[in-house]
C-alpha positions in Angstrom: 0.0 0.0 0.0 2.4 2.4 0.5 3.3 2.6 -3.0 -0.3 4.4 -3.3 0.0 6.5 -0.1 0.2 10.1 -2.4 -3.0 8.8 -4.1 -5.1 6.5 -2.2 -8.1 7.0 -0.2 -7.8 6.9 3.8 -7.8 3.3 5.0 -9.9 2.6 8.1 -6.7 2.8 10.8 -6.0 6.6 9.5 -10.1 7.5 9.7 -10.3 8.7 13.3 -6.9 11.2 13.2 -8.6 12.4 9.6 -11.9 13.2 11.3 -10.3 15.2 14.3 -7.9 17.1 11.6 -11.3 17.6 9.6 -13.1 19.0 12.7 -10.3 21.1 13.6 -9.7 22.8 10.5 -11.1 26.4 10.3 -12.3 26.4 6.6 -14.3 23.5 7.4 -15.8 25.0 10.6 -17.0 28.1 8.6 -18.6 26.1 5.7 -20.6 24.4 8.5 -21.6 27.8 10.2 -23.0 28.4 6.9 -24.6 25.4 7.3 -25.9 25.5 10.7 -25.6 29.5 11.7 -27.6 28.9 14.7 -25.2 26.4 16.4 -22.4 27.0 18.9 -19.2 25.3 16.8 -18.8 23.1 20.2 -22.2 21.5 19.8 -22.2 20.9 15.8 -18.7 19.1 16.5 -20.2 17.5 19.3 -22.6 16.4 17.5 -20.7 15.3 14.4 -18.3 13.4 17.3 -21.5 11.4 18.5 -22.7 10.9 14.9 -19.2 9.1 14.0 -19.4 6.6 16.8 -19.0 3.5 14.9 -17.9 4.3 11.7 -14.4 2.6 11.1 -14.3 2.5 7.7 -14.8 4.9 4.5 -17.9 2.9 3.6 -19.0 3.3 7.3 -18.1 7.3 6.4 -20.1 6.8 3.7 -23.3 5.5 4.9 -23.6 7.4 8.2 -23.0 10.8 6.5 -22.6 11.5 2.6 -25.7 8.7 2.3 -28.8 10.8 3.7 -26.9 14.1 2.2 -27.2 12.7 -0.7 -30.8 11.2 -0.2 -31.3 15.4 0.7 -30.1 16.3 -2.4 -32.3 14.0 -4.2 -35.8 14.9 -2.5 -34.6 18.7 -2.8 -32.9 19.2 -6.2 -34.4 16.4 -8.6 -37.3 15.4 -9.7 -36.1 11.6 -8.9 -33.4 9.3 -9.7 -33.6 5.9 -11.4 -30.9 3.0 -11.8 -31.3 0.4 -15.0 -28.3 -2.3 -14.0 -30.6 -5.2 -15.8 -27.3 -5.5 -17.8 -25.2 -6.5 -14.9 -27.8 -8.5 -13.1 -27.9 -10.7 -16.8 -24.5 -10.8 -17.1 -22.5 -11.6 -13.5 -25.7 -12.0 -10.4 -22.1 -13.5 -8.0 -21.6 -9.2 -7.9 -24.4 -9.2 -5.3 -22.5 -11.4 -2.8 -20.2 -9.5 -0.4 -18.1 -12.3 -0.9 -17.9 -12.5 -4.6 -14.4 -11.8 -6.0 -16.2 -9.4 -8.8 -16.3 -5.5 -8.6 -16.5 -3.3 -11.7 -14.6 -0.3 -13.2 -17.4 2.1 -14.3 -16.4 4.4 -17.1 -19.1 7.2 -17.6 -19.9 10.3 -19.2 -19.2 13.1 -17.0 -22.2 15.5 -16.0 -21.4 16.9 -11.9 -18.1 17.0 -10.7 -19.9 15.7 -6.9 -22.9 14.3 -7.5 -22.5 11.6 -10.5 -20.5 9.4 -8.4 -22.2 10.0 -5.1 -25.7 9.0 -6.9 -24.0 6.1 -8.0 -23.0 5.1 -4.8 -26.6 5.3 -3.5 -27.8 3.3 -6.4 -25.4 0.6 -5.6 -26.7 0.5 -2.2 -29.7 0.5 -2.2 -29.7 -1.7 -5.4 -28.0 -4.4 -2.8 -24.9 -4.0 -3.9 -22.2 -5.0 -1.3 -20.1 -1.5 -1.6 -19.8 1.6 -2.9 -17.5 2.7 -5.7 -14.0 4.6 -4.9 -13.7 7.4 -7.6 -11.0 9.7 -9.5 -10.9 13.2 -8.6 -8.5 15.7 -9.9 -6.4 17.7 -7.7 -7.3 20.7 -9.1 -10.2 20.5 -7.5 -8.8 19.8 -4.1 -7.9 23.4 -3.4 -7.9 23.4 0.7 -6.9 21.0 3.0 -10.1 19.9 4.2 -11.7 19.1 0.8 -8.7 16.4 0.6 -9.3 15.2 3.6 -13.2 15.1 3.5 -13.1 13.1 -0.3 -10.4 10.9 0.8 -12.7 9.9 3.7 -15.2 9.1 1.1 -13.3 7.1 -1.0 -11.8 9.3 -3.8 -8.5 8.8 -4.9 -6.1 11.4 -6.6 -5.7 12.3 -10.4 -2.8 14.7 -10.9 -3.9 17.6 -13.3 -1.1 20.4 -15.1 1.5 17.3 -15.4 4.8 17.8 -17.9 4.9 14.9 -20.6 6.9 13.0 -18.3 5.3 13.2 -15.2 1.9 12.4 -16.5 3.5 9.6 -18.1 4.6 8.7 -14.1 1.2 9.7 -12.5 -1.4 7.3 -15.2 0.9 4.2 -14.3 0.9 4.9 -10.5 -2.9 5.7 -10.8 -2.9 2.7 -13.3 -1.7 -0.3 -10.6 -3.6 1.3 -8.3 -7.3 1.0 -9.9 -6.3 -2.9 -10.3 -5.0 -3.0 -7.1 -8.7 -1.5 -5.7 -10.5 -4.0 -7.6 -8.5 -7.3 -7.4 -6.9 -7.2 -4.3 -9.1 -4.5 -2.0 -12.5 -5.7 -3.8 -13.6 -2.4 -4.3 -15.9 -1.0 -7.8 -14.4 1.9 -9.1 -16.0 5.2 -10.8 -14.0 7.2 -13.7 -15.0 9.3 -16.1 -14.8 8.9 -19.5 -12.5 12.1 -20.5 -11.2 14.5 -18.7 -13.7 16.7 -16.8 -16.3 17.1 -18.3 -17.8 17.4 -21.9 -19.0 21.1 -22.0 -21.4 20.8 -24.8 -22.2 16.8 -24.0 -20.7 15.7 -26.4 -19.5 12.8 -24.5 -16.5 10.9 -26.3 -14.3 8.3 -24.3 -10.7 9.6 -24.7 -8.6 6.6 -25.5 -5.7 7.9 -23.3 -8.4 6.6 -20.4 -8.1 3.7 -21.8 -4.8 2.9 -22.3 -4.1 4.4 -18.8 -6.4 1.4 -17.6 -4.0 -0.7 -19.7 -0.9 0.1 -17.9 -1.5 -2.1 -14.5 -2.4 -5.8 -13.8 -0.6 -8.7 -15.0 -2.4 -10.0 -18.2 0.0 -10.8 -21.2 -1.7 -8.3 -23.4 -4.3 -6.0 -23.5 -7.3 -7.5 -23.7 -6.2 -9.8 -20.1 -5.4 -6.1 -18.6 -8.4 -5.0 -19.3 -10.6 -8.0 -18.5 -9.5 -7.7 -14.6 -10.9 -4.2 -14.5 -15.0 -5.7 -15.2 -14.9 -2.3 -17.1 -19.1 -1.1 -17.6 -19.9 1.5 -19.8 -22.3 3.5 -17.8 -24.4 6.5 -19.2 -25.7 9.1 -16.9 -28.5 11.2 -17.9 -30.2 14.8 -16.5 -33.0 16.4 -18.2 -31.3 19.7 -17.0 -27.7 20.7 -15.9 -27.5 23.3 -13.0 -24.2 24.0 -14.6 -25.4 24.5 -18.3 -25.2 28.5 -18.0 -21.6 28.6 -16.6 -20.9 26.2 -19.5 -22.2 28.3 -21.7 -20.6 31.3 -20.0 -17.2 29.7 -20.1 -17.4 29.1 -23.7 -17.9 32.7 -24.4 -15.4 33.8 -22.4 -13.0 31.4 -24.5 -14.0 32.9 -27.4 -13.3 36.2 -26.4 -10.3 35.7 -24.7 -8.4 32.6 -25.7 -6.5 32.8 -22.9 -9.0 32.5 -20.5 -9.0 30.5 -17.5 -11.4 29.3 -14.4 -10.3 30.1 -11.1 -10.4 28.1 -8.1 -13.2 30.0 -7.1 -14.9 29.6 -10.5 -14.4 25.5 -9.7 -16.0 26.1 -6.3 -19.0 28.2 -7.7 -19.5 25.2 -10.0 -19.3 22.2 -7.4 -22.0 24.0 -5.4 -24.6 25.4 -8.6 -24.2 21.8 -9.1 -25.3 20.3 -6.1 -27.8 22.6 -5.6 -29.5 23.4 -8.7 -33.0 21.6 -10.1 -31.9 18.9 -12.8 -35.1 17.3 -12.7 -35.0 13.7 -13.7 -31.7 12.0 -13.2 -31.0 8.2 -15.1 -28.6 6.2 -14.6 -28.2 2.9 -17.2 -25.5 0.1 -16.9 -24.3 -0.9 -20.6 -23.4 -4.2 -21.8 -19.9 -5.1 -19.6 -17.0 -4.6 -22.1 -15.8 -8.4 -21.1 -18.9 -10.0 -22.9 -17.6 -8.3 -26.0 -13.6 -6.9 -25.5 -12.9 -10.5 -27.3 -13.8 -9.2 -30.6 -11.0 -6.9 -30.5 -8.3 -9.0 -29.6 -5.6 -9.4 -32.2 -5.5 -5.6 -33.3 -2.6 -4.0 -33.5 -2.4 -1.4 -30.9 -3.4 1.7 -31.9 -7.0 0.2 -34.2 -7.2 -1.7 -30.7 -8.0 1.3 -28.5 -9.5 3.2 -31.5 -12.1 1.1 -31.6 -12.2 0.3 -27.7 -12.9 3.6 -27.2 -15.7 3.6 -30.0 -17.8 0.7 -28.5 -17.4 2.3 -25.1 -19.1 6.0 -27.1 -21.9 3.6 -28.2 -22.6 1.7 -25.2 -23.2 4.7 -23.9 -25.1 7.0 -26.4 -27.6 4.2 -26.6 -28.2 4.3 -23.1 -29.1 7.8 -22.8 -32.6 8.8 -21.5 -33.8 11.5 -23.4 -36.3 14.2 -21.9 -38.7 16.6 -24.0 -36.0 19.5 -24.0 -33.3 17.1 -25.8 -35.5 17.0 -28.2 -37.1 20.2 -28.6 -33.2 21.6 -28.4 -32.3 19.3 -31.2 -35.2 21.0 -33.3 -34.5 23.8 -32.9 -30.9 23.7 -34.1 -31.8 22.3 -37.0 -34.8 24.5 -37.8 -36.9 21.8 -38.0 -39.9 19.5 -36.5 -38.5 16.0 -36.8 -38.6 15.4 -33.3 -41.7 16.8 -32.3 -43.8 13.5 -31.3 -41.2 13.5 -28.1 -42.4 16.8 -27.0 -46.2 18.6 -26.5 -46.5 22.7 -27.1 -46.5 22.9 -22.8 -42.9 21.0 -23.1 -41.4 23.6 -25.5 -43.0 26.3 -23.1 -41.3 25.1 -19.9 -37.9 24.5 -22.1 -37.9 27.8 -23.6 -39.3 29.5 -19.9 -36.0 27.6 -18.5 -33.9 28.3 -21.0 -34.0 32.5 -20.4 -34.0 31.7 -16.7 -30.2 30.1 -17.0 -29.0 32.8 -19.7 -30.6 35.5 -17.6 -28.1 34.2 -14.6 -25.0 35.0 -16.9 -23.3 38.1 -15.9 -20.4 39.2 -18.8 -19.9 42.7 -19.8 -20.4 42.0 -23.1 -23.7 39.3 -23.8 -23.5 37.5 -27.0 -27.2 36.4 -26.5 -27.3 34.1 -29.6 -24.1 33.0 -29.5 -25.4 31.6 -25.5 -28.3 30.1 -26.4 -26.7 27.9 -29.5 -24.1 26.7 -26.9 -26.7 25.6 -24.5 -29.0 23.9 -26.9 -26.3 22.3 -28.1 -25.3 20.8 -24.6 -29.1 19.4 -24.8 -29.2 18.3 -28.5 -26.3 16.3 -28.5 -27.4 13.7 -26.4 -30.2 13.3 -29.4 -27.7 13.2 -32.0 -25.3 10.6 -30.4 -27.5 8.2 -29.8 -29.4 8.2 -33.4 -26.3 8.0 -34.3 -25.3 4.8 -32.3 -28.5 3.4 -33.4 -28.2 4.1 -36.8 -24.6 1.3 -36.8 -26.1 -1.6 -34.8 
């Protein structure tokens, strides 16, 4: 283990010292006055002290304290979430036993830099799965102590952003032997996302240096065996509306006007919490087939057409498994001036799209508005979804 210690999530001896450092940290204690103004800080740590009685391990974290958060988040901010693993039931049922030697390595499409793995985790559970997933989280997001401290308690392990060449060569075969390590030897699932951060206009396409970073570790003789250890699922995640779409569409002006632009730590704060606390309605979550039933088909390929086309079956696994809502469509319409779409949606759909639509672009605040140039960027973030998966059905 100590090969991972720079990376790793706490392991249940270091829980209680990270809890007391977590409790004594000052920025902590203020975001929980926010919280709770009307508490003393002695009795919301008291409190939190009594709470962690118990819990020994980051799952025990996990359940005690992100798990009804999360449950909050659902009742308050969504309009419900749903979980479609039929895929993984058909294909491996041994998962559902604690004892099983299975876990899985779910690659996904990218939509809230919290929340898609901590809904996943809640799916799992309550689904009767026998743990959680550990998940990838880049540094750059880890910009005071206590957010390190409080992820690593929940079982997030570290991705190294703003590498040289070199180094990032260094930092995917560390983080490499360690996501085989979690799932053969600790018997942990693992959450990654398909690309790096996110895809700002959906269009969600697996990067095949993901991939081939997942290549790196285990022992197989060639890919495919590499691979195979991982029980990688494509896994699509679907929200009829992102919190974040007008800072999306924000960003992407101000990289137009200023190529040089950049976010700010602040900016990556301001999106972690419009995020978890903005509406996105209906919230889907759909298992794809496991790459194992089919990876075989690939195996002979020279390298390169290998993880070319990896990475293509992984985009289509999880195109088709989108759920698409009434403002995918009426977004992909609309871009295309036409009505192809319009059985999906009723003249009350397009009038609560178009009625959220100005209520995002009327939160953007730049000097200089390019109105049209805002709303084409967010109706593309909604039409893609449409377009992918026609797409994906239109080759099987």
């Amino acid at each position: 283990m100590n090969e991972f210690d720079e990376i790793r999530p706490y392991e249940p001896s270091e829980m209680k010292q990270a809890f007391d450092d977590l409790l004594a940290d000052r920025h902590f204690n203020a975001v929980l006055k926010g919280f709770l103004p009307w508490l003393p800080k002695m009795v919301r740590n008291g409190l939190l002290r009594l709470a962690f009685i118990g819990v020994k391990t980051p799952l025990d974290f996990q359940l005690r304290f992100m798990k009804p958060v999360v449950k909050y988040i659902i009742r308050k901010h969504t309009d419900g979430t749903a979980f479609d693993d039929s895929e993984l039931r058909i294909e491996n049922s041994e998962l559902r036993n604690e004892n099983s030697p299975f876990r899985y390595t779910f690659v996904s499409n990218h939509r809230d830099i919290v929340l898609d793995s901590a809904f996943l985790d809640l799916m799992l559970v309550e689904n009767g799965y026998p743990t959680t997933v550990e998940i990838g989280i880049g540094d750059n997001l880890l910009i005071y102590p206590w957010i390190k401290r409080l992820v690593r308690m929940n079982k997030a392990f570290t991705v190294r952003r703003g590498l040289t060449a070199h180094e990032m060569m260094e930092s995917s075969q560390l983080m490499s032997r360690y996501i085989h390590f979690a799932v053969t030897r600790k018997k942990e699932n693992i959450w990654i996302a398909q690309r790096e951060g996110r895809a700002k206009d959906s269009d969600d396409c697996t990067q095949e240096s993901v991939l081939k970073m997942l290549a790196m570790g285990g022992e197989g003789a060639d890919f495919v065996d590499k691979l195979r250890d991982l029980n990688i699922v494509p896994l699509t995640i679907s929200y009829e509306y992102d919190p974040c779409d007008y800072l999306k569409a924000q960003e992407f002006q101000q990289k137009r006007d200023n190529p040089a632009f950049k976010k700010t730590k602040q900016d990556d704060l301001d999106n972690m919490k419009t995020g978890i606390l903005g509406y996105k309605g209906r919230v889907k979550y759909h298992c794809g087939t496991p790459v194992n039933v089919w990876i075989d088909q690939l195996k002979g390929l020279p390298k390169n057409e290998f993880f070319t086309m990896l990475a293509q079956r992984m985009d289509s696994e999880i195109h088709l498994g989108y759920t698409l809502y009434p403002g995918n469509y009426i977004a992909a319409d609309e871009l295309s001036g036409s009505t192809a779409h319009s059985s999906h949606y009723t003249d009350a759909d397009r009038q609560r799209f178009e009625n959220y639509l100005q209520g995002q672009l009327s939160k953007i605040r730049l000097p200089q508005r390019d109105e049209a140039f805002l709303r084409e960027r967010m109706l593309t973030m909604y039409a893609n979804p449409v377009i992918n998966k026609e797409k994906a059905m239109s080759r099987k």
